[in-house]
PLY file of the C-alpha trace (Angstrom):
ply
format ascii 1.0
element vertex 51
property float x
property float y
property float z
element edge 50
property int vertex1
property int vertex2
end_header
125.48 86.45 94.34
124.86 82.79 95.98
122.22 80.64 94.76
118.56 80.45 95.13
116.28 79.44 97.88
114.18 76.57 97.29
110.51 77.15 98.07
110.82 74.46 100.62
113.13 76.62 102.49
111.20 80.22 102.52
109.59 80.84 105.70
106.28 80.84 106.46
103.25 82.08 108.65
99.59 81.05 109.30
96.97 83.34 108.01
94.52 84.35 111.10
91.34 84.54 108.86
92.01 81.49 106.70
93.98 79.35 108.95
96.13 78.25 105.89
99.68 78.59 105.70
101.47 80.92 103.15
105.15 81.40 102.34
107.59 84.60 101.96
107.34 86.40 98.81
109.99 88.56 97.02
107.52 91.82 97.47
107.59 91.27 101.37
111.03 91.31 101.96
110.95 94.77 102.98
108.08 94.01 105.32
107.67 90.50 106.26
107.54 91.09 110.26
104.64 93.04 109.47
103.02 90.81 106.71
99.51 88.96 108.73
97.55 87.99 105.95
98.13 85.97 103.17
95.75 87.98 101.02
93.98 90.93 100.43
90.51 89.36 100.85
91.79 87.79 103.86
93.17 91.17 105.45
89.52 92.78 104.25
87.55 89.77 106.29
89.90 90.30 109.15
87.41 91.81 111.10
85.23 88.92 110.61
88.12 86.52 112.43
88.89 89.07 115.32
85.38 88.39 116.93
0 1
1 2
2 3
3 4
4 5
5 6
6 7
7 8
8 9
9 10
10 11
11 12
12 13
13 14
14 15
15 16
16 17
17 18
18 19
19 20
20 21
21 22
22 23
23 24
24 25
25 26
26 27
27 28
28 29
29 30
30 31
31 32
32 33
33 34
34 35
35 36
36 37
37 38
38 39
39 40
40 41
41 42
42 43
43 44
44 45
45 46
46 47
47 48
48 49
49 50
């Protein structure tokens, strides 16, 4: 097994609600392409952003 990311080299997305920019966790890497929010009170308000 090789070594360890560092945080500094996760990628990362911007959050459409919050506008703030959050990193790759271990319980998206099944589902990262699919990952929008970078909460679940920001993908609750997201109907709130769409309009």
């Amino acid at each position: 097994m090789g070594r360890a990311r560092s945080k500094s080299d996760l990628p990362t997305k911007i959050c459409p609600v919050c506008q703030r920019p959050f990193t790759w966790r271990k319980k998206w890497q099944d589902c990262w392409d699919e990952v929008k929010y970078c909460s679940e009170r920001c993908r609750r308000r997201r109907s709130e952003a769409e309009t």
